[in-house]
N, CA, C and O atoms as a printed pandas DataFrame, in Angstrom:
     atom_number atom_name residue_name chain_id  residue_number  x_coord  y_coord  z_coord
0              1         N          UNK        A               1   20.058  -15.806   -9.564
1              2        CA          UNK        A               1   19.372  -15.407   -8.363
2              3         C          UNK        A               1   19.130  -13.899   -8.416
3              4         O          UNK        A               1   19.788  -13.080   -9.058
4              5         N          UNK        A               2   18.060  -13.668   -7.621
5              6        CA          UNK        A               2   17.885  -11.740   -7.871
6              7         C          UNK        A               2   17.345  -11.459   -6.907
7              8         O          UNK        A               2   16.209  -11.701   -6.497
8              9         N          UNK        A               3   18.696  -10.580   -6.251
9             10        CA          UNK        A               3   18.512  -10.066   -5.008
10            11         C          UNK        A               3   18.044   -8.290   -4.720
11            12         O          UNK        A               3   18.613   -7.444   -5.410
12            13         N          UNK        A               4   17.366   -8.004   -4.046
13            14        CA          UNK        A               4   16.701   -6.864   -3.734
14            15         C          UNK        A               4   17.446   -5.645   -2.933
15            16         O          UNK        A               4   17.080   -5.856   -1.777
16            17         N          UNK        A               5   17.923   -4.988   -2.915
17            18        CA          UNK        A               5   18.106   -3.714   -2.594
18            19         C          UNK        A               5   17.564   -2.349   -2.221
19            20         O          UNK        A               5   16.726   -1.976   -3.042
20            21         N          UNK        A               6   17.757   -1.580   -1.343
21            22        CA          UNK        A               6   17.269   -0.102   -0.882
22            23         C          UNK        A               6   18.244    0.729   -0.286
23            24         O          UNK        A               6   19.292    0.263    0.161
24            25         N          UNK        A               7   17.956    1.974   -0.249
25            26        CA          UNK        A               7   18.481    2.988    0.303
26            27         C          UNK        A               7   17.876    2.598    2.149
27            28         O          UNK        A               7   17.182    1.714    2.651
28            29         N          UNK        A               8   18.570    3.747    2.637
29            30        CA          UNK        A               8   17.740    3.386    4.345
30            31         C          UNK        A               8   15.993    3.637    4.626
31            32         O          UNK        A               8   15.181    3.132    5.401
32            33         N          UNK        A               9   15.928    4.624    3.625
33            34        CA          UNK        A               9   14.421    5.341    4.099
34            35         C          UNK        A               9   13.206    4.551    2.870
35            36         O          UNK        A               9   11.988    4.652    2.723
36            37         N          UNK        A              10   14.516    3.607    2.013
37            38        CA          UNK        A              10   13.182    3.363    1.264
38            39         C          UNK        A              10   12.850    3.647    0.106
39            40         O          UNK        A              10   12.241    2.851   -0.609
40            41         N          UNK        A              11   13.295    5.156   -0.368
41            42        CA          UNK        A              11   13.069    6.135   -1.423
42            43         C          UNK        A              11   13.210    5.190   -2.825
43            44         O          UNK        A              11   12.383    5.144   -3.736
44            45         N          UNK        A              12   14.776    4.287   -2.724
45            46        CA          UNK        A              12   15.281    4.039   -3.910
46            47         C          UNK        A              12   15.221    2.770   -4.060
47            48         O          UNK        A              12   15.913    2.320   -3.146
48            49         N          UNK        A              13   14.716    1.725   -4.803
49            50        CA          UNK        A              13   14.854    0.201   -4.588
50            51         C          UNK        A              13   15.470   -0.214   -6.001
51            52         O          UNK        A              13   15.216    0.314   -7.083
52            53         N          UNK        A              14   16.457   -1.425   -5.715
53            54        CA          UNK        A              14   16.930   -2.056   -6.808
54            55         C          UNK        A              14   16.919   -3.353   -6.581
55            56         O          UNK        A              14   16.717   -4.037   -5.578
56            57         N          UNK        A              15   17.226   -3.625   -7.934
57            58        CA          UNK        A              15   17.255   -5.473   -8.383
58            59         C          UNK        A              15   18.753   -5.866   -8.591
59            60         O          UNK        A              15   19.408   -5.026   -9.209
60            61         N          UNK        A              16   19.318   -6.828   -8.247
61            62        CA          UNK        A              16   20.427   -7.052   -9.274
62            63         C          UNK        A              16   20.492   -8.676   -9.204
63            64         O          UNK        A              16   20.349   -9.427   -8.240
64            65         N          UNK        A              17   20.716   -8.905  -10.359
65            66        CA          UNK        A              17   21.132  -10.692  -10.783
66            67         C          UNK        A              17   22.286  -11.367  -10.182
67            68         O          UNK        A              17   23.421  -10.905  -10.298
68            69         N          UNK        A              18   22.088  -12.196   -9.690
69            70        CA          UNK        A              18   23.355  -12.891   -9.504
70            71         C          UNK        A              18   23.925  -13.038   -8.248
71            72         O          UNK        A              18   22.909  -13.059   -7.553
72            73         N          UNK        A              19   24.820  -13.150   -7.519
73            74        CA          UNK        A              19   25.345  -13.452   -6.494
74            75         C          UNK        A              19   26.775  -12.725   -6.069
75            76         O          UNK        A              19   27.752  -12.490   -6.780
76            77         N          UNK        A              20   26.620  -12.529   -5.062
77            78        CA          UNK        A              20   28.113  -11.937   -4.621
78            79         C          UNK        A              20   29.188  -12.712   -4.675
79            80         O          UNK        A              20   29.094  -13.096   -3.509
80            81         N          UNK        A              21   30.242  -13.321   -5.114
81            82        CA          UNK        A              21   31.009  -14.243   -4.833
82            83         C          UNK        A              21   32.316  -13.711   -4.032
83            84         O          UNK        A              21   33.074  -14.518   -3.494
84            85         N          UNK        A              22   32.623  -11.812   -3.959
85            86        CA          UNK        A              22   33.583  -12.024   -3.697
86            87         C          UNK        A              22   32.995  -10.471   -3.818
87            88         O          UNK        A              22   32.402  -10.126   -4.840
88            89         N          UNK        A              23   33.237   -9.406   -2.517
89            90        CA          UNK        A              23   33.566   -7.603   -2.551
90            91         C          UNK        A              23   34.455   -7.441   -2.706
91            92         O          UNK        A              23   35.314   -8.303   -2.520
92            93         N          UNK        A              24   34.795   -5.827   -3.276
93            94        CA          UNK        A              24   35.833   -5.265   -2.797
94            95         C          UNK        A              24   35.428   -4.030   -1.642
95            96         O          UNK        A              24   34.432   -3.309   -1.591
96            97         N          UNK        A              25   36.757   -4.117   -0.655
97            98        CA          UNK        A              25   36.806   -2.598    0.549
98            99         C          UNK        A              25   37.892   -2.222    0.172
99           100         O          UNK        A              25   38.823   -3.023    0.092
100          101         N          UNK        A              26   38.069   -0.589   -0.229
101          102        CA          UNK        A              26   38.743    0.270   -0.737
102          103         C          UNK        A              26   39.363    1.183    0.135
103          104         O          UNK        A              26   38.719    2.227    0.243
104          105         N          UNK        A              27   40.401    1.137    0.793
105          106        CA          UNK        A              27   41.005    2.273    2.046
106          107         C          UNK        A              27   41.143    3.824    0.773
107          108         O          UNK        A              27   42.187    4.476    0.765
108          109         N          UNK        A              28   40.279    4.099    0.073
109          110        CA          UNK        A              28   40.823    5.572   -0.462
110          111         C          UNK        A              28   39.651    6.035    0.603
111          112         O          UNK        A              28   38.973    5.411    1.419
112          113         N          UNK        A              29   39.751    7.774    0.114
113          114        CA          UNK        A              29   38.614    8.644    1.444
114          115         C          UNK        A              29   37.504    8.731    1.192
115          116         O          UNK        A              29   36.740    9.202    2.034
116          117         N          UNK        A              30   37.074    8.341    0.051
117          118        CA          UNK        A              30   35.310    8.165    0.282
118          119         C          UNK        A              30   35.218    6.655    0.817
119          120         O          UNK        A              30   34.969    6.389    1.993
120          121         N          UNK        A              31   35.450    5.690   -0.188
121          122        CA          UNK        A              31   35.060    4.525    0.577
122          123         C          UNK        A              31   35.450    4.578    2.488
123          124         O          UNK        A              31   34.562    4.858    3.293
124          125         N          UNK        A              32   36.762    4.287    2.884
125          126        CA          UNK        A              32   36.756    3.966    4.257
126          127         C          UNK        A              32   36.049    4.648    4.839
127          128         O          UNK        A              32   35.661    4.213    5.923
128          129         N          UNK        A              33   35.419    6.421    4.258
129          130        CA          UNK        A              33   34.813    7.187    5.430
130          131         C          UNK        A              33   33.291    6.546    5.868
131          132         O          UNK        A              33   32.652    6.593    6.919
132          133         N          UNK        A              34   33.018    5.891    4.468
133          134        CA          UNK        A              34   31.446    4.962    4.362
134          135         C          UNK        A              34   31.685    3.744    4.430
135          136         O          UNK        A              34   30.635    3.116    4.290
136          137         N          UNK        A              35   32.436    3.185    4.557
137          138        CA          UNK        A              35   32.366    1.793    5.136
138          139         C          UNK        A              35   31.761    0.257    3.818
139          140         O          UNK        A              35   31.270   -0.863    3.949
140          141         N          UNK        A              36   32.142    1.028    2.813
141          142        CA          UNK        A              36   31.458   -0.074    1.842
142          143         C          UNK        A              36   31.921   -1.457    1.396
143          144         O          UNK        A              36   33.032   -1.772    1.823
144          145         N          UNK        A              37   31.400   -2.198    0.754
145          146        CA          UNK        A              37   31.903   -3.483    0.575
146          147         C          UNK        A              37   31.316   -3.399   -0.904
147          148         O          UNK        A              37   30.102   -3.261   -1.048
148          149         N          UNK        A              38   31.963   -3.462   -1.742
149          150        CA          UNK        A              38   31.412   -3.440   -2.947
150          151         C          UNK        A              38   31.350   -4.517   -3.837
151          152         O          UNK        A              38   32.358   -5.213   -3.956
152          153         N          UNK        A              39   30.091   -4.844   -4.647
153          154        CA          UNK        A              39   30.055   -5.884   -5.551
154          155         C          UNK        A              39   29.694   -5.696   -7.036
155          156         O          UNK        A              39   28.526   -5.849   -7.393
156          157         N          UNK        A              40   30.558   -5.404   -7.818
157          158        CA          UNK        A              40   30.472   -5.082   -9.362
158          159         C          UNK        A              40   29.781   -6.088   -9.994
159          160         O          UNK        A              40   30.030   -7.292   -9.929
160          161         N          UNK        A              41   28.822   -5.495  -10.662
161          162        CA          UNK        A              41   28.019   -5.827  -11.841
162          163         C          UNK        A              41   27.680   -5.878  -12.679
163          164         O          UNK        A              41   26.494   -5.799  -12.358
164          165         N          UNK        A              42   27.653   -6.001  -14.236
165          166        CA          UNK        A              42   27.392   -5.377  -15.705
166          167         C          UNK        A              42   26.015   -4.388  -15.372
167          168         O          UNK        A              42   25.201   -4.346  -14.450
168          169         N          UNK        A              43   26.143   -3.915  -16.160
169          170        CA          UNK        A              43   24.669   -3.027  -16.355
170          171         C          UNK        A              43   23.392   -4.046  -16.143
171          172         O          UNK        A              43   22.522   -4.018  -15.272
172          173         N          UNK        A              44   23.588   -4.971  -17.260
173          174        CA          UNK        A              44   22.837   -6.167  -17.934
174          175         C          UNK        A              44   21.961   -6.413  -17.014
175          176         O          UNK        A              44   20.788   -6.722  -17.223
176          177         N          UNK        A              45   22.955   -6.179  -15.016
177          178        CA          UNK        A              45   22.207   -7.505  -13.997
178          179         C          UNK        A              45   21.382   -6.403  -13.244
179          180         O          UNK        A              45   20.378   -6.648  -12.575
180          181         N          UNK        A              46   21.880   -5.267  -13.418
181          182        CA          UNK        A              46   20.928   -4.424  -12.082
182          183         C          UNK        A              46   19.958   -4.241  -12.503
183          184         O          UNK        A              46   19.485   -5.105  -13.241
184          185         N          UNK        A              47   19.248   -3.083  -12.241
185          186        CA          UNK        A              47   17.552   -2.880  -12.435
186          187         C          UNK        A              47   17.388   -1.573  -11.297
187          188         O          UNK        A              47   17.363   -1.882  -10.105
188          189         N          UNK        A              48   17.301   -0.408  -11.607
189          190        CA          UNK        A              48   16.447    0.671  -10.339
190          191         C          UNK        A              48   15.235    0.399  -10.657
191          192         O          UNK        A              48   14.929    0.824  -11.772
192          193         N          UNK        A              49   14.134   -0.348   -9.898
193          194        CA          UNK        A              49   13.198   -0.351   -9.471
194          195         C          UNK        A              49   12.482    0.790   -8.907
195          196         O          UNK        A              49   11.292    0.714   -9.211
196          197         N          UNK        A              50   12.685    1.561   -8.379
197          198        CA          UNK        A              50   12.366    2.961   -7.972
198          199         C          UNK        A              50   13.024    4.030   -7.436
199          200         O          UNK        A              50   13.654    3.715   -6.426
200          201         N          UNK        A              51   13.109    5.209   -7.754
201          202        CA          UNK        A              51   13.561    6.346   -7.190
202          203         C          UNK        A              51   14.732    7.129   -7.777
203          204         O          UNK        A              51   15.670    7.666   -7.187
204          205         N          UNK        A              52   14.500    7.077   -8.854
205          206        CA          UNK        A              52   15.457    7.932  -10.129
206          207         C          UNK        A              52   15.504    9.393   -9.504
207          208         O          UNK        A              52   16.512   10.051   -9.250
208          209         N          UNK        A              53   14.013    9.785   -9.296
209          210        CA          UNK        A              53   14.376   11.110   -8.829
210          211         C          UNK        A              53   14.460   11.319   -7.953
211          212         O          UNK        A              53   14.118   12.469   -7.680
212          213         N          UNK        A              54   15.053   10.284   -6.575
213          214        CA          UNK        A              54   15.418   10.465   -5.110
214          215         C          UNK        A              54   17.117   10.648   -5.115
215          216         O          UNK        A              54   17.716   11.019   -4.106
216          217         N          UNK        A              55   17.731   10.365   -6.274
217          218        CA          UNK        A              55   18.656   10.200   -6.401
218          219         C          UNK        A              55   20.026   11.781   -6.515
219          220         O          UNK        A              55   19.756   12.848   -7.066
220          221         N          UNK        A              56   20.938   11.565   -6.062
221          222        CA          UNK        A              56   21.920   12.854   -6.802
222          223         C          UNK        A              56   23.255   12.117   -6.705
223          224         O          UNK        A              56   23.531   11.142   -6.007
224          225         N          UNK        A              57   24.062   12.835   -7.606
225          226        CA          UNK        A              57   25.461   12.444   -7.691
226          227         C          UNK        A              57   26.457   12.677   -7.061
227          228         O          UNK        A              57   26.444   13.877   -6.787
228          229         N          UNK        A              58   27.284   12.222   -6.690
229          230        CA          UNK        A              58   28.443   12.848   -6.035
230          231         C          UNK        A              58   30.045   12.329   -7.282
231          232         O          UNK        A              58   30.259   11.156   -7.587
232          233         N          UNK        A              59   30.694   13.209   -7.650
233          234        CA          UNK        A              59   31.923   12.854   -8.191
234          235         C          UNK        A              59   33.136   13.859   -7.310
235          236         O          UNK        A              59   33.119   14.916   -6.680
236          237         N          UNK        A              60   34.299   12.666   -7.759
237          238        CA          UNK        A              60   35.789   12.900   -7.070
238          239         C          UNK        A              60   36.761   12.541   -7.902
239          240         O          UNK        A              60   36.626   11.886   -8.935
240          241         N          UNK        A              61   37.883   13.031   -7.387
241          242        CA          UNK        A              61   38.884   13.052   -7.937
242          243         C          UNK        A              61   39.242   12.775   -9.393
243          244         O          UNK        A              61   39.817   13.699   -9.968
244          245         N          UNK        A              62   38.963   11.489  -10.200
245          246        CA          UNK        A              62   38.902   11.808  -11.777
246          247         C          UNK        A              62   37.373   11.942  -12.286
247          248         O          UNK        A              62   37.391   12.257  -13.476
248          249         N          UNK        A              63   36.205   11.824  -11.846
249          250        CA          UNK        A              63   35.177   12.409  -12.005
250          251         C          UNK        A              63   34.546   11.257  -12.979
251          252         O          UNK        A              63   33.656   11.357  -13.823
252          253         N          UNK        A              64   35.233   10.257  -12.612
253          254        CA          UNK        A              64   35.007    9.040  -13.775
254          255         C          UNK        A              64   33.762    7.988  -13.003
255          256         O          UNK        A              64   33.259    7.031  -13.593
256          257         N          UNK        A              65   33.359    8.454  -11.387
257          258        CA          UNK        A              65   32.325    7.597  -11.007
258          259         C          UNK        A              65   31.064    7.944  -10.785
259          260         O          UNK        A              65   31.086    9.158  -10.582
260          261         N          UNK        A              66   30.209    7.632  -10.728
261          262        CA          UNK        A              66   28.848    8.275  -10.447
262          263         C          UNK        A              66   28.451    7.793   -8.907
263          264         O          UNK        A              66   27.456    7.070   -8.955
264          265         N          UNK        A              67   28.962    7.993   -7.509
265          266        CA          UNK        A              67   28.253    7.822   -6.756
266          267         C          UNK        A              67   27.242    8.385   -6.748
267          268         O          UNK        A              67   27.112    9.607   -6.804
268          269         N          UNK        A              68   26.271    7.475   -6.667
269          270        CA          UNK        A              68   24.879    7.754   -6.586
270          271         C          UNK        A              68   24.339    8.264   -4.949
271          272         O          UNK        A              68   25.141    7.789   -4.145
272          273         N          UNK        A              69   23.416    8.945   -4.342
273          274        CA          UNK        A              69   22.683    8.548   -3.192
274          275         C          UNK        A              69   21.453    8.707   -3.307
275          276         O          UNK        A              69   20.993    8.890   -4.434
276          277         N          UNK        A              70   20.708    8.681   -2.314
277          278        CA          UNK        A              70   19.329    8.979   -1.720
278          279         C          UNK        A              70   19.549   10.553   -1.180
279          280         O          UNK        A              70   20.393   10.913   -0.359
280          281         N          UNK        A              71   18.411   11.518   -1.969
281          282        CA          UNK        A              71   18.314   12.679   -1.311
282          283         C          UNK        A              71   17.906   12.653    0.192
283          284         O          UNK        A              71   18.235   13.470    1.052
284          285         N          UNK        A              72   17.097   11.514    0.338
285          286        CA          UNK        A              72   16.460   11.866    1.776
286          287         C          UNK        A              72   17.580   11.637    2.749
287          288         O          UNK        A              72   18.232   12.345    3.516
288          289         N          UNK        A              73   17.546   10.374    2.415
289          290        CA          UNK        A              73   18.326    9.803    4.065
290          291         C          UNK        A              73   20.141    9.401    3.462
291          292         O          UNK        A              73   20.865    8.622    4.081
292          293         N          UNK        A              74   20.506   10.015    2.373
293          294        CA          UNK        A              74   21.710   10.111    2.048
294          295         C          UNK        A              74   22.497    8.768    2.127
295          296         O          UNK        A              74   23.727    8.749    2.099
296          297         N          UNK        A              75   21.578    7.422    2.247
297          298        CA          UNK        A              75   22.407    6.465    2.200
298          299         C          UNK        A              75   22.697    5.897    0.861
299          300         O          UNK        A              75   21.728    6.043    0.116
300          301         N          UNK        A              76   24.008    5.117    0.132
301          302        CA          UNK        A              76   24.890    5.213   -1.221
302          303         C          UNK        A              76   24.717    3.918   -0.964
303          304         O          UNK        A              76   25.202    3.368    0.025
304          305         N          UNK        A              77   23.782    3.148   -2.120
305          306        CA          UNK        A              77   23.499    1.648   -2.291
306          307         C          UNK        A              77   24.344    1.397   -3.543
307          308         O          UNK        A              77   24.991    0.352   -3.617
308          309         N          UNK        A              78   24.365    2.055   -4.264
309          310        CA          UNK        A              78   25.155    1.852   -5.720
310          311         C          UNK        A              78   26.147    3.060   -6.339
311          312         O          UNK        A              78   26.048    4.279   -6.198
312          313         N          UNK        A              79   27.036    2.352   -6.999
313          314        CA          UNK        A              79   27.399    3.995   -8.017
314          315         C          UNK        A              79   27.391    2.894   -9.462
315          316         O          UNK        A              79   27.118    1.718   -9.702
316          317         N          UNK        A              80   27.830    4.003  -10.130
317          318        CA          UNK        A              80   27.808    3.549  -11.623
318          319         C          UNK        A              80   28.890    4.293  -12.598
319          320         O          UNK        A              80   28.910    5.514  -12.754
320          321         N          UNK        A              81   29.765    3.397  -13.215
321          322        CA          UNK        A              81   30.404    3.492  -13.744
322          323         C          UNK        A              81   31.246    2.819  -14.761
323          324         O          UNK        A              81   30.544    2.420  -15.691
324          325         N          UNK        A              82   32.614    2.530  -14.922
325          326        CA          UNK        A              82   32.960    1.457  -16.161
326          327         C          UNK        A              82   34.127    0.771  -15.385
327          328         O          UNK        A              82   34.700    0.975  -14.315
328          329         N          UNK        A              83   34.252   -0.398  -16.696
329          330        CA          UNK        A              83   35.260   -1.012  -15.974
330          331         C          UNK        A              83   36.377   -0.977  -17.222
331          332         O          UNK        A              83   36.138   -0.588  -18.366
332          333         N          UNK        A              84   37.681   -1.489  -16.707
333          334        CA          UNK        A              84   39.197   -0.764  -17.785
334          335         C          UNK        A              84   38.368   -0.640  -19.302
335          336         O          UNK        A              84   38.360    0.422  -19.925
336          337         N          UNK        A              85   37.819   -1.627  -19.694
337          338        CA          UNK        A              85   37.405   -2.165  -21.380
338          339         C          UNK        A              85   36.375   -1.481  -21.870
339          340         O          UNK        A              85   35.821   -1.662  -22.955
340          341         N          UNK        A              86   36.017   -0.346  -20.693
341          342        CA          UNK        A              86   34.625    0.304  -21.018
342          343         C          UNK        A              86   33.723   -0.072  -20.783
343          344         O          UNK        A              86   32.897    0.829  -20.639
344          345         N          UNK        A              87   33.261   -1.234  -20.607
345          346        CA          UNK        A              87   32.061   -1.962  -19.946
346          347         C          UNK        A              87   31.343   -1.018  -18.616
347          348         O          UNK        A              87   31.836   -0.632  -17.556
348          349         N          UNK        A              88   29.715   -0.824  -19.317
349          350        CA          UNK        A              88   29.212   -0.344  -18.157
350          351         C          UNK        A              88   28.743   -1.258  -17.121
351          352         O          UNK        A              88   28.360   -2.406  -17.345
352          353         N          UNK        A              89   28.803   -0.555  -15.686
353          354        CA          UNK        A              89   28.863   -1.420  -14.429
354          355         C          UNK        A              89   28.037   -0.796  -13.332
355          356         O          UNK        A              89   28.084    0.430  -13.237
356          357         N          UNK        A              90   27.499   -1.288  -12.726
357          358        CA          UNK        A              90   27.568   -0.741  -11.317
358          359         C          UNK        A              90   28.495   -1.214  -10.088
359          360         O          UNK        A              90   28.734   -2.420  -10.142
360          361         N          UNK        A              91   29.068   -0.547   -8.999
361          362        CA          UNK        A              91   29.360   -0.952   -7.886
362          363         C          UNK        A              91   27.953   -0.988   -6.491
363          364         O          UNK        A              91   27.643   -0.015   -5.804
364          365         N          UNK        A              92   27.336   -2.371   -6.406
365          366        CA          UNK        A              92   26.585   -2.375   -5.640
366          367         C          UNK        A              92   27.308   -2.542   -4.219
367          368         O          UNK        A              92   28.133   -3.449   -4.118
368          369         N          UNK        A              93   27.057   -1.756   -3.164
369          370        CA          UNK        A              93   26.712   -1.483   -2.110
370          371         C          UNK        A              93   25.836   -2.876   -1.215
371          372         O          UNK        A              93   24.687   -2.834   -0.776
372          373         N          UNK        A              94   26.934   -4.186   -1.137
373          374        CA          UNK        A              94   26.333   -5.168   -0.456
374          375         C          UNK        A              94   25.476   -5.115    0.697
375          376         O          UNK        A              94   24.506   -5.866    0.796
376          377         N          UNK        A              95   25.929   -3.861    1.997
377          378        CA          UNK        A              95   25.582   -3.695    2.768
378          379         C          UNK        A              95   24.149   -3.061    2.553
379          380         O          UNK        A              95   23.598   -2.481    3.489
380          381         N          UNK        A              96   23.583   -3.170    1.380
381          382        CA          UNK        A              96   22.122   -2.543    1.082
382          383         C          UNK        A              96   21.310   -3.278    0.446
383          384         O          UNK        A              96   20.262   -2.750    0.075
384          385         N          UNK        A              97   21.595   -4.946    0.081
385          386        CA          UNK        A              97   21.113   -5.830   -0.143
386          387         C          UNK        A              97   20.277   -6.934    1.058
387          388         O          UNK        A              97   20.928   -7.672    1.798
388          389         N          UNK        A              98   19.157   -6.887    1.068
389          390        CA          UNK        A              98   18.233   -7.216    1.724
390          391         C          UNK        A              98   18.590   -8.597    2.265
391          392         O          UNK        A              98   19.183   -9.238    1.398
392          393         N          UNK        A              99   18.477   -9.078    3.075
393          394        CA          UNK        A              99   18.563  -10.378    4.082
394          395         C          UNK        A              99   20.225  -11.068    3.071
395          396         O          UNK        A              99   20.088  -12.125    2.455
396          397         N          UNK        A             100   21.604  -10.353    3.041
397          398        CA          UNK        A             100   22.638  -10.934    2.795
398          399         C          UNK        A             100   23.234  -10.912    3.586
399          400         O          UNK        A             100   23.441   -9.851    4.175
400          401         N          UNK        A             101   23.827  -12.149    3.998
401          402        CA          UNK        A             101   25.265  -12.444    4.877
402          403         C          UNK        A             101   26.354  -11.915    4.155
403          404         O          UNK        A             101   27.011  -12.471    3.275
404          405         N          UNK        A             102   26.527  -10.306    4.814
405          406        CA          UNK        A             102   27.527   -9.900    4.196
406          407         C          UNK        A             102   29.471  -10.373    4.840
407          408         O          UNK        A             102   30.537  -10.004    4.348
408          409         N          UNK        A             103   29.194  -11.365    6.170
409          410        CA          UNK        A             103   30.157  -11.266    6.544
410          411         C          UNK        A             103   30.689  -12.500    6.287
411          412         O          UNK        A             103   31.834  -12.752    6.660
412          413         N          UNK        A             104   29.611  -13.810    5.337
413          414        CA          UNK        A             104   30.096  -14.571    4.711
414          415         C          UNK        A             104   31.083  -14.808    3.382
415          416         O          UNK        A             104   31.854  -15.731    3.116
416          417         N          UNK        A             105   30.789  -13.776    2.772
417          418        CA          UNK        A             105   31.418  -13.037    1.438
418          419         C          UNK        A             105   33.373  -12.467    1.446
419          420         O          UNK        A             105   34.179  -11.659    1.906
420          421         N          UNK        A             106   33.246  -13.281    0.827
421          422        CA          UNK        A             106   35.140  -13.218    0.926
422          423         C          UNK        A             106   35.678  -11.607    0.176
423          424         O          UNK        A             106   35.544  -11.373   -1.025
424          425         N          UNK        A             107   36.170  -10.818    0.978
425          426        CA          UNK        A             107   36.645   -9.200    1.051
426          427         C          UNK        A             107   38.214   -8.962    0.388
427          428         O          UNK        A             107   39.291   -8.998    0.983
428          429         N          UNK        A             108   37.959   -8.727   -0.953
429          430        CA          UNK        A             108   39.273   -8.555   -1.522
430          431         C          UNK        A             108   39.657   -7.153   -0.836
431          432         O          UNK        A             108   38.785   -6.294   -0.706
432          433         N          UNK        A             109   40.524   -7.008   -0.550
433          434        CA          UNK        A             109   41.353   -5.501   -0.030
434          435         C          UNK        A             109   41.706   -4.443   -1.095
435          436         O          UNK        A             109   41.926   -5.226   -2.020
436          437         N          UNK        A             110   41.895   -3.353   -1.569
437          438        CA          UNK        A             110   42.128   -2.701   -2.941
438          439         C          UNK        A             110   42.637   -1.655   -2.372
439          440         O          UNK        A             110   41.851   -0.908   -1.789
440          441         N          UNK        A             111   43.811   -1.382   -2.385
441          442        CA          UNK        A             111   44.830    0.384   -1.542
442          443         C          UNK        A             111   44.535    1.112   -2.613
443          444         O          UNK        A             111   45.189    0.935   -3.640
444          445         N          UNK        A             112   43.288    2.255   -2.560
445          446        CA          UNK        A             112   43.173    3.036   -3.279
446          447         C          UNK        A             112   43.391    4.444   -3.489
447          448         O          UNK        A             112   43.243    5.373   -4.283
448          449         N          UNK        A             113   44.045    3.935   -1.770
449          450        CA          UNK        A             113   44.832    5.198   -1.316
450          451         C          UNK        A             113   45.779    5.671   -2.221
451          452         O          UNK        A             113   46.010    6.857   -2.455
452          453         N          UNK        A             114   46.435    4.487   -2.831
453          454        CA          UNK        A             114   47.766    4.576   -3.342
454          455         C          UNK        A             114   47.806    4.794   -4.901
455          456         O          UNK        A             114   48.800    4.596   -5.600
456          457         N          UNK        A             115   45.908    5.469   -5.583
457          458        CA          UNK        A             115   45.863    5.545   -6.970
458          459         C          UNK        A             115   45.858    6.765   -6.842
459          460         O          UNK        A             115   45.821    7.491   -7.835
């Protein structure tokens, strides 16, 4: 299945394959301050469709993630990064996926407070 994605204003649109079966919400201080629900992906499934150069980075603490945003309207649909084995990934930003029942989607918990 391939579901559609955006930032708020529009700027940035993505693709990604497949289905949510299951987020994670992260109590460390970027996630809880943004409210995300995240759904990891191989590289393989996403797709930026537009707005490479709407984009800027934000990194923290080990400098190992690429939150991504929207220059305009500063809303964070994806970041990009790896997973333990090296595998590149994105963390999509469910709440920026177009007509999804995000409150159907079963919410693993992750204390990231505590990394």
């Amino acid at each position: 299945m391939s579901l559609q994605g955006s930032c708020h204003c529009g700027a940035v649109k993505f693709e990604v394959q497949g289905t949510p079966e299951s987020v994670m919400e992260c109590n460390c201080s970027h996630c809880q301050r943004k409210g995300f629900k995240l759904w990891f992906v191989p590289e393989t499934e996403f797709s930026l469709l537009q707005g490479a150069d709407a984009l800027t980075t934000y990194q923290f603490n080990k400098h190992v993630i690429d939150h991504q945003f929207c220059k305009t309207c500063g809303c964070q649909a994806f970041g990009r990064g790896h997973a333990e084995d090296g595998t590149s990934l994105y963390a999509v930003n469910v709440r920026c996926i177009e007509n999804e029942d995000i409150d159907s989607i079963p919410v693993n918990k992750v204390d990231g407070r505590s990394f």
